[in-house]
TIMI-2910 file (N, C-alpha, C, CB; in pm, 1 decimal, decimal comma, always signed):
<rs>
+----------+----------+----------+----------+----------+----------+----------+----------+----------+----------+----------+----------+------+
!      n_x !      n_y !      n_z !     ca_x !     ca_y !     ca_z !      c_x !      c_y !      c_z !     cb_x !     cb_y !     cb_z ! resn !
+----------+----------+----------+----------+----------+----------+----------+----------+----------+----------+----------+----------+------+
!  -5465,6 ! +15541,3 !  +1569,6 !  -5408,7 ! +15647,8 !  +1650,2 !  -5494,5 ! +15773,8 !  +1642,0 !  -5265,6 ! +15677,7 !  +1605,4 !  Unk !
!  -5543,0 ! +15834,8 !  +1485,1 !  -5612,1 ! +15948,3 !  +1507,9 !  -5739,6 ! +15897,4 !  +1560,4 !  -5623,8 ! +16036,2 !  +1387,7 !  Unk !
!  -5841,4 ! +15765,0 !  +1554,0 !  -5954,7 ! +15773,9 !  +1648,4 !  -5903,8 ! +15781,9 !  +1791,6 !  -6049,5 ! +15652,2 !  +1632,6 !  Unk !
!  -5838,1 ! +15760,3 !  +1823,9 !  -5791,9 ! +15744,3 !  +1963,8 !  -5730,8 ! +15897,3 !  +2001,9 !  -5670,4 ! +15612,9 !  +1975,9 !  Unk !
!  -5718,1 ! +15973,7 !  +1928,0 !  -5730,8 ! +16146,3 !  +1987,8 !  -5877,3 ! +16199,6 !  +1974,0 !  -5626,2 ! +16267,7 !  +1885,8 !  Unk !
!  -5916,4 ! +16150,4 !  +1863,6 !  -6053,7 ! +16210,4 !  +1824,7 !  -6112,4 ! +16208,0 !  +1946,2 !  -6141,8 ! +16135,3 !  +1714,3 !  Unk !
!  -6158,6 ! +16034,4 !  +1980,1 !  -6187,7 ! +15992,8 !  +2124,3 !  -6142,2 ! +16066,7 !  +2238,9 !  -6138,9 ! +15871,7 !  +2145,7 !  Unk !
!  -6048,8 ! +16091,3 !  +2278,8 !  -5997,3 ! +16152,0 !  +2406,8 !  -6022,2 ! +16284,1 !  +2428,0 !  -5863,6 ! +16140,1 !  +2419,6 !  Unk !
!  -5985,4 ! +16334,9 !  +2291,6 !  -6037,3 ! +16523,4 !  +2316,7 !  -6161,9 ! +16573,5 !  +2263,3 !  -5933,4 ! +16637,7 !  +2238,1 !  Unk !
!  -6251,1 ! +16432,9 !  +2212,6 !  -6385,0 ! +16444,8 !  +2265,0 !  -6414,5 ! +16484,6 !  +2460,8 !  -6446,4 ! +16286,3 !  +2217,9 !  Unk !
!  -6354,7 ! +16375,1 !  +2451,5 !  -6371,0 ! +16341,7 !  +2624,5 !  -6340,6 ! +16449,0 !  +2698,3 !  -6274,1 ! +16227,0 !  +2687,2 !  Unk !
!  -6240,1 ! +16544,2 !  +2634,2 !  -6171,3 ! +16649,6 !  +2732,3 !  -6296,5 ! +16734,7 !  +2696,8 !  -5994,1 ! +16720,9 !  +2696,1 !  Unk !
!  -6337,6 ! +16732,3 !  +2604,9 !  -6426,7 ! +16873,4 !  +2591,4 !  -6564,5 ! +16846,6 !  +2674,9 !  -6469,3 ! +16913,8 !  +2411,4 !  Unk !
!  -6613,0 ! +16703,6 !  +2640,1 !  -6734,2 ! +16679,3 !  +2751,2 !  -6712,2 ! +16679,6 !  +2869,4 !  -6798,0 ! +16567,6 !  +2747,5 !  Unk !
!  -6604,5 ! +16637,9 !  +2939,4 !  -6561,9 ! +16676,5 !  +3040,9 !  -6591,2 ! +16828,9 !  +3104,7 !  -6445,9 ! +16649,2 !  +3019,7 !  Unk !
!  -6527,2 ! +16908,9 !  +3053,8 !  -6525,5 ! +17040,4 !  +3090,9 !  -6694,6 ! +17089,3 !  +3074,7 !  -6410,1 ! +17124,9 !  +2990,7 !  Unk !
!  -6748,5 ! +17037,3 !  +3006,8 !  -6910,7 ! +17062,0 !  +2986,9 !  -6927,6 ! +17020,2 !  +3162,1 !  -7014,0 ! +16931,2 !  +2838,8 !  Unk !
!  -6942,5 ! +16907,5 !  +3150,2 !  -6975,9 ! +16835,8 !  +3283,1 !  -6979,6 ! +16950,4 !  +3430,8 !  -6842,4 ! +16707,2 !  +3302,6 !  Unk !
!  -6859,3 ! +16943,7 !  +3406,8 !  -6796,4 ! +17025,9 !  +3525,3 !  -6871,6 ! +17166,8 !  +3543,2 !  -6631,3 ! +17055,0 !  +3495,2 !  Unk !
!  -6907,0 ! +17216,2 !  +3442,4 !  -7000,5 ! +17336,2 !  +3423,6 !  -7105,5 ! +17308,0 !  +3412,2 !  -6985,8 ! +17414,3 !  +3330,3 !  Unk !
!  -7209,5 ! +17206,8 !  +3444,4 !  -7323,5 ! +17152,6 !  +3435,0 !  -7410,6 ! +17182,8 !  +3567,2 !  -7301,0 ! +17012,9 !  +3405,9 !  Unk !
!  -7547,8 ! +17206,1 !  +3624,2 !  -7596,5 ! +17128,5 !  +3729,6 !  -7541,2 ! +17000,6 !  +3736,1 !  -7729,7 ! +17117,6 !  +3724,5 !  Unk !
!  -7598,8 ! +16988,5 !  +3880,9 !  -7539,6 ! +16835,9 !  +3930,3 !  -7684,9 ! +16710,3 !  +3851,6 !  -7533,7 ! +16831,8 !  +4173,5 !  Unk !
!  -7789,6 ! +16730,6 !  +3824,1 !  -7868,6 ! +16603,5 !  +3761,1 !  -7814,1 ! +16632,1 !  +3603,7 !  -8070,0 ! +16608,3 !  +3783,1 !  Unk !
!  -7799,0 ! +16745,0 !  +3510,2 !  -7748,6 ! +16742,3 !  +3380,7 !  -7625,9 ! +16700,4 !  +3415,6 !  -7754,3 ! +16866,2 !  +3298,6 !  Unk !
!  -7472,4 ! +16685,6 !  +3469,6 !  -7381,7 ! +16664,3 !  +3479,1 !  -7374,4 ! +16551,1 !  +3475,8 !  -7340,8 ! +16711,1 !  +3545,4 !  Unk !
!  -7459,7 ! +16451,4 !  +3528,2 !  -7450,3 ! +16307,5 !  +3512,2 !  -7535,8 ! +16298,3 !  +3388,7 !  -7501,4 ! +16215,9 !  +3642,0 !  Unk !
!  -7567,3 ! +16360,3 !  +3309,6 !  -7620,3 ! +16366,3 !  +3195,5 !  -7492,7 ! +16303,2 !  +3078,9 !  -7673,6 ! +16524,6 !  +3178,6 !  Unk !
!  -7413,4 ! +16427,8 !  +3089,3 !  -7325,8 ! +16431,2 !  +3048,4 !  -7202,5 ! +16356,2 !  +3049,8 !  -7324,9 ! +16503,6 !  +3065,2 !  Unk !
!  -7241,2 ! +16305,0 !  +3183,8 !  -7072,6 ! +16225,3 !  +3203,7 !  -7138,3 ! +16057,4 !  +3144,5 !  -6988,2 ! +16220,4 !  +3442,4 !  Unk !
!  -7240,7 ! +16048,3 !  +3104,7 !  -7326,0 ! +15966,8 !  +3079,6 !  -7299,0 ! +15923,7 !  +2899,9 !  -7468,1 ! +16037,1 !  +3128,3 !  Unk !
!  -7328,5 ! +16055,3 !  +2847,8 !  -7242,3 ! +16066,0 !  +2708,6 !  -7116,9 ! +16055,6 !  +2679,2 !  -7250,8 ! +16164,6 !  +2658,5 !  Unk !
!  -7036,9 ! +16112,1 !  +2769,8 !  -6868,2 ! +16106,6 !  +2802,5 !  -6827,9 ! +15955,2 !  +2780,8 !  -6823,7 ! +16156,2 !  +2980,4 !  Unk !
!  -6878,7 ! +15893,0 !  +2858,2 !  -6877,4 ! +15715,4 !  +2895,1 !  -6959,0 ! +15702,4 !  +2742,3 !  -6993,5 ! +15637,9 !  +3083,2 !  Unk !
!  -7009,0 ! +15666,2 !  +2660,8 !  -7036,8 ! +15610,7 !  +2547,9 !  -6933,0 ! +15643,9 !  +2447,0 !  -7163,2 ! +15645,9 !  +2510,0 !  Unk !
!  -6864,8 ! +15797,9 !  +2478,5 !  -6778,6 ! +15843,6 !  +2401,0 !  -6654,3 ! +15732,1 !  +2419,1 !  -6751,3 ! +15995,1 !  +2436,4 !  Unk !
!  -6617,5 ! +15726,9 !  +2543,1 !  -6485,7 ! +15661,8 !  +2516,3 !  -6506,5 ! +15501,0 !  +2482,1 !  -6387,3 ! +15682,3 !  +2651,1 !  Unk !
!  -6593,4 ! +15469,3 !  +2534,6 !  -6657,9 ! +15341,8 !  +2527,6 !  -6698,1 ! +15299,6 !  +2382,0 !  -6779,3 ! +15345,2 !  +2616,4 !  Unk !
!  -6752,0 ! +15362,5 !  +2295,4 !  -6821,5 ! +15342,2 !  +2178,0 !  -6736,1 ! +15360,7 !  +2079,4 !  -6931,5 ! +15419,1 !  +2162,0 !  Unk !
!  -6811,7 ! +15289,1 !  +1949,6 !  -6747,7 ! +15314,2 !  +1815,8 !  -6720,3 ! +15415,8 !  +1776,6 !  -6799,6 ! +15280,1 !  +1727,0 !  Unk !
!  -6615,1 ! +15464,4 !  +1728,1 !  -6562,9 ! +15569,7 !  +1588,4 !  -6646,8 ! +15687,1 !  +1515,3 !  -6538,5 ! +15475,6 !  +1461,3 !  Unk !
!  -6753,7 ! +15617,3 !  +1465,6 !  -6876,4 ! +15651,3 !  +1396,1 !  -6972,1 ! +15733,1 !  +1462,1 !  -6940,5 ! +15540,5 !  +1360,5 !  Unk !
!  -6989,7 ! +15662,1 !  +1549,4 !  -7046,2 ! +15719,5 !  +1667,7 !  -7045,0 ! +15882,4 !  +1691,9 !  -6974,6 ! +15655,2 !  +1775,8 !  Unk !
!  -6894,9 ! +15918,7 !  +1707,6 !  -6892,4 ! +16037,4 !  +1748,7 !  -6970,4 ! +16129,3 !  +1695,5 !  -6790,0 ! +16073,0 !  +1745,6 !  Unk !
!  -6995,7 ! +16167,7 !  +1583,8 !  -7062,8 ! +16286,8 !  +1527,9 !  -7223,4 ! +16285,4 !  +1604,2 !  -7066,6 ! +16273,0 !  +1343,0 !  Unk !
!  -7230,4 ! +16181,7 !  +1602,9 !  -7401,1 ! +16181,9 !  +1672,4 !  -7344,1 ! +16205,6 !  +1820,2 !  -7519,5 ! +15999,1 !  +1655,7 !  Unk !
!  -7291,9 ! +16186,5 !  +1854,3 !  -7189,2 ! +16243,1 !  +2008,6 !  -7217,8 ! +16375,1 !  +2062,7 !  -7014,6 ! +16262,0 !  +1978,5 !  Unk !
!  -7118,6 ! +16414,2 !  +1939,2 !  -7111,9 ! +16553,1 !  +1927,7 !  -7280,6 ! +16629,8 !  +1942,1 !  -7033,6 ! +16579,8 !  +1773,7 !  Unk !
!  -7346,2 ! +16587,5 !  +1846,5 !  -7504,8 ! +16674,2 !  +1872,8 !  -7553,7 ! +16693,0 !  +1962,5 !  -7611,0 ! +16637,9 !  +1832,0 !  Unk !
!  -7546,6 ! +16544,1 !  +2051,6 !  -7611,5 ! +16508,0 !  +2133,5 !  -7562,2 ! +16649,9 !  +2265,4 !  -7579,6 ! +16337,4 !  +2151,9 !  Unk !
!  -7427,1 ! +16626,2 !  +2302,4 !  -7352,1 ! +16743,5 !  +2357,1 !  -7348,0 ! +16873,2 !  +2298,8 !  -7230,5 ! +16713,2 !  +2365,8 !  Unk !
!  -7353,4 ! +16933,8 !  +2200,7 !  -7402,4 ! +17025,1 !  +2162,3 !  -7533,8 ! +17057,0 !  +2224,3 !  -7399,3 ! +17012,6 !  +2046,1 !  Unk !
!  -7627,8 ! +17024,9 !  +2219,2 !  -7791,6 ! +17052,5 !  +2218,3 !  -7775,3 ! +16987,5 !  +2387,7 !  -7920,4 ! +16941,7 !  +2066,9 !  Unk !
!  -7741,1 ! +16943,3 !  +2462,5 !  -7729,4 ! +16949,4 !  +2617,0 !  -7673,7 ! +17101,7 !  +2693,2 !  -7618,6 ! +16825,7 !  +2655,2 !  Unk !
!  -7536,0 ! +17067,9 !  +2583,8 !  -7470,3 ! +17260,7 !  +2590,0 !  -7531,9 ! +17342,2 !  +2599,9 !  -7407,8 ! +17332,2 !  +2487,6 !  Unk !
!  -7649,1 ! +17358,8 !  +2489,8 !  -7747,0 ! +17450,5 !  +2456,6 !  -7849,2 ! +17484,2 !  +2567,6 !  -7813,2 ! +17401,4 !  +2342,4 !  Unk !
!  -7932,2 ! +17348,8 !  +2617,9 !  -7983,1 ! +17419,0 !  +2694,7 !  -7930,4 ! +17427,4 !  +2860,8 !  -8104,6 ! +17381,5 !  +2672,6 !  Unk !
!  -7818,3 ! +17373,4 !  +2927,6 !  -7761,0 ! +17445,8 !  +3017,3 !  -7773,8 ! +17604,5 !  +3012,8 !  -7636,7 ! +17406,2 !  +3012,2 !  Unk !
!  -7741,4 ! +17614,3 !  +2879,6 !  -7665,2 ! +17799,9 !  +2881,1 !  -7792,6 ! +17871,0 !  +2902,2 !  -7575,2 ! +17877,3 !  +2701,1 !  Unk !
!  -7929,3 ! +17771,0 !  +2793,8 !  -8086,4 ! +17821,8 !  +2834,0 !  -8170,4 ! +17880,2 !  +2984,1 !  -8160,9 ! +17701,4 !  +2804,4 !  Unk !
!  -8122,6 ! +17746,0 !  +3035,4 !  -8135,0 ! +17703,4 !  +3177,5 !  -8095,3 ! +17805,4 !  +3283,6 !  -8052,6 ! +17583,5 !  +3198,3 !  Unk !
!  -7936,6 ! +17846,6 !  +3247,9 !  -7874,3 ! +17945,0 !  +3342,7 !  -7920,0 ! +18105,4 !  +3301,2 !  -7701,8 ! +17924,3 !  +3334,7 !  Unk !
!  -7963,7 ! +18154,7 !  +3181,4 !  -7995,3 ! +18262,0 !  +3123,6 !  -8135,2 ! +18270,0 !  +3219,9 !  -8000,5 ! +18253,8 !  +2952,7 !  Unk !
!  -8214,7 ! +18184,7 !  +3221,6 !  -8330,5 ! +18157,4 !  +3249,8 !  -8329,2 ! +18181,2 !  +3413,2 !  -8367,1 ! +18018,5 !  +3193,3 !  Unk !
!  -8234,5 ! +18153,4 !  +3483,1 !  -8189,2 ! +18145,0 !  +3616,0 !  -8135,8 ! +18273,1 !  +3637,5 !  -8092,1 ! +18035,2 !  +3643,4 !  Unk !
!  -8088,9 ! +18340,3 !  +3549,9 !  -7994,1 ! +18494,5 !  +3572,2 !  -7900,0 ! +18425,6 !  +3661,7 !  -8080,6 ! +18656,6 !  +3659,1 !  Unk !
!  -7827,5 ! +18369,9 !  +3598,9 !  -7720,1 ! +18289,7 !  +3653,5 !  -7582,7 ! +18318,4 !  +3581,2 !  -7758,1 ! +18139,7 !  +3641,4 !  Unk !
!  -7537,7 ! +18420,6 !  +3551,0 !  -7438,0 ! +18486,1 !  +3428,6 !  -7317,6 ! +18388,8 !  +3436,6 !  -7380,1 ! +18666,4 !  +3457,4 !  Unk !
!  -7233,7 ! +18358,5 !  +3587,1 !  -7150,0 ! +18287,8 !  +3597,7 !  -7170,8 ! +18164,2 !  +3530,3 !  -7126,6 ! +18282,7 !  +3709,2 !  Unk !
!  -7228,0 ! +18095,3 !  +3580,3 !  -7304,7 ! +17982,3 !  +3490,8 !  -7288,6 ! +17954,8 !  +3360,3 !  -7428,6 ! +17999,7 !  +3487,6 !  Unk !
!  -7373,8 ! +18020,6 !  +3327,2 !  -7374,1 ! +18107,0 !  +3159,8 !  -7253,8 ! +18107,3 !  +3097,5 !  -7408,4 ! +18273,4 !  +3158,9 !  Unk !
!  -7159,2 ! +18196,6 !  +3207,6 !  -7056,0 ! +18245,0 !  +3099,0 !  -6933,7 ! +18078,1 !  +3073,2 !  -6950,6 ! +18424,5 !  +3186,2 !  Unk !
!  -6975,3 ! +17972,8 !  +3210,5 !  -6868,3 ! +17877,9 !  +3185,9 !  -6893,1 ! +17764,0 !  +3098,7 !  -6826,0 ! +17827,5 !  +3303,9 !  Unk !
!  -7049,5 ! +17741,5 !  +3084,4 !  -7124,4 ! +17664,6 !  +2995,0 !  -7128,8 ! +17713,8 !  +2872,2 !  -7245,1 ! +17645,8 !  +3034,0 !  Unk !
!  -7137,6 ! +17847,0 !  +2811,3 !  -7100,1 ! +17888,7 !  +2679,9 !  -6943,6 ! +17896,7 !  +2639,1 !  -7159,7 ! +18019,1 !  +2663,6 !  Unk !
!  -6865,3 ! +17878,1 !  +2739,8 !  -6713,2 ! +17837,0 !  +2703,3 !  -6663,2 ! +17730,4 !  +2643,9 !  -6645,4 ! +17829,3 !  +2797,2 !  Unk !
!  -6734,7 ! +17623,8 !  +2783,3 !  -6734,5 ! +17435,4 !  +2667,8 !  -6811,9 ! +17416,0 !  +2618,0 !  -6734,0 ! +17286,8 !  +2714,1 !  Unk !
!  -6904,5 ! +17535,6 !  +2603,0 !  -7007,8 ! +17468,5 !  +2451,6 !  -6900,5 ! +17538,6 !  +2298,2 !  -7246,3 ! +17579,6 !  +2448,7 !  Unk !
!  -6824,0 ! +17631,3 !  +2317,8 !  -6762,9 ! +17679,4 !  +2188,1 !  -6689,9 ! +17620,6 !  +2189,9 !  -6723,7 ! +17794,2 !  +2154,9 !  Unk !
!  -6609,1 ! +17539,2 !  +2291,8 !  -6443,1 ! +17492,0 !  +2246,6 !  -6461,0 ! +17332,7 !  +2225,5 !  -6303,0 ! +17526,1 !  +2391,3 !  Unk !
!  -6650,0 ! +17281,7 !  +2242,5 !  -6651,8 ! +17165,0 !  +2194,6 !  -6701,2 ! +17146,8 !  +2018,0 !  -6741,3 ! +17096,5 !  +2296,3 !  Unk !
!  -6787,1 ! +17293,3 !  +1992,2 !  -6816,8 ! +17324,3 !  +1892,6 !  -6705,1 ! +17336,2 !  +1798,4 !  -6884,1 ! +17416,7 !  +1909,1 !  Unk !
!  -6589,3 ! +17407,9 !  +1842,0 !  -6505,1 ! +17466,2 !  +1797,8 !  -6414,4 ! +17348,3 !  +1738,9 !  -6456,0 ! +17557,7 !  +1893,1 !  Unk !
!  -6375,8 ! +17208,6 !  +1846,8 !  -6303,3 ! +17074,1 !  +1816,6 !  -6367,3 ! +16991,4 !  +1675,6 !  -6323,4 ! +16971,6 !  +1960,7 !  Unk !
!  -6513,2 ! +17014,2 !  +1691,3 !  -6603,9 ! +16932,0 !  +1672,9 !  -6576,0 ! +16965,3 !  +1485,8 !  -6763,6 ! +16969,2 !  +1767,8 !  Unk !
!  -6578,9 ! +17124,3 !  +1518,8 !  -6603,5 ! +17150,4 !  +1329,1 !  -6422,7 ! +17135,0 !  +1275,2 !  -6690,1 ! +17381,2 !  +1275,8 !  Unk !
!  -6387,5 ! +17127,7 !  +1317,8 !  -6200,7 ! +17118,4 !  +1344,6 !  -6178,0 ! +16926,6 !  +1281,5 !  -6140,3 ! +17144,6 !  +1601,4 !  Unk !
!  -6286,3 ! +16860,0 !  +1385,7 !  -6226,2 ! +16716,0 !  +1357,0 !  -6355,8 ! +16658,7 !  +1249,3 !  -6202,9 ! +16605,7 !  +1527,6 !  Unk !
!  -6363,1 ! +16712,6 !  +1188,9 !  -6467,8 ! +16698,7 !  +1047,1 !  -6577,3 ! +16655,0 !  +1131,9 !  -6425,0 ! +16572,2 !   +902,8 !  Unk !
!  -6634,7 ! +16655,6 !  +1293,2 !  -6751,4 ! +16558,2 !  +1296,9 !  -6865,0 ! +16637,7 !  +1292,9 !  -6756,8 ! +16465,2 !  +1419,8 !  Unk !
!  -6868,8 ! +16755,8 !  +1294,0 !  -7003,4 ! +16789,0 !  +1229,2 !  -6969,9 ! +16902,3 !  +1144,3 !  -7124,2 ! +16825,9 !  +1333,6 !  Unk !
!  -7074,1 ! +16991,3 !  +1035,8 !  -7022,1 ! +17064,5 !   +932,8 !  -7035,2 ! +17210,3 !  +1010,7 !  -7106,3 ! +17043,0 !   +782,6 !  Unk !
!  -6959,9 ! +17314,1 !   +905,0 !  -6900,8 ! +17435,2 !   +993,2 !  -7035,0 ! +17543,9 !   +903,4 !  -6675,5 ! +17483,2 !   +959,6 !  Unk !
!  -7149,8 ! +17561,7 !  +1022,5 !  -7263,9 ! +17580,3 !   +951,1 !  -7275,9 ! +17731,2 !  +1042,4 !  -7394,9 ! +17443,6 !   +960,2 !  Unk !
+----------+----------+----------+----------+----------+----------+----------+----------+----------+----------+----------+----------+------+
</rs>
């Protein structure tokens, strides 16, 4: 039962990445999303990085673009996946 939330509100948080993505990174992402729900348990923490450091450079990308809107919705699901992430032990609170 708890992998099976872990799993899902992984999903909600890559999700919302997605959605705030360009359209070629967005299928990036929904790309990871699908291994998330799809894949082992274990898995997730390497998940998590992977989406983290995609997060990262969207927000790069749009800074780079003077794209603030952008910016400001991609640094939203990059904290509230960061934020799940150090919450559900899968990566450390550094």
């Amino acid at each position: 039962m708890i992998q099976d939330y872990l799993i899902g509100e992984l999903s909600v948080r890559l999700q919302q990445l997605e959605t705030a993505a360009t359209p070629p990174e967005a299928a990036k992402v929904a790309r990871l999303r699908q291994q998330v729900e799809d894949g082992p348990t274990p898995a997730l923490a390497a998940a998590v990085t992977r989406g983290l450091a995609m997060a990262d450079s969207l927000c790069w990308q749009s800074l780079e673009q003077g794209d603030s809107a952008a910016f400001a919705r991609q640094a939203r699901a990059s904290a509230d996946l960061r934020q799940f992430s150090i919450c559900a032990h899968l990566i450390p609170d550094a």
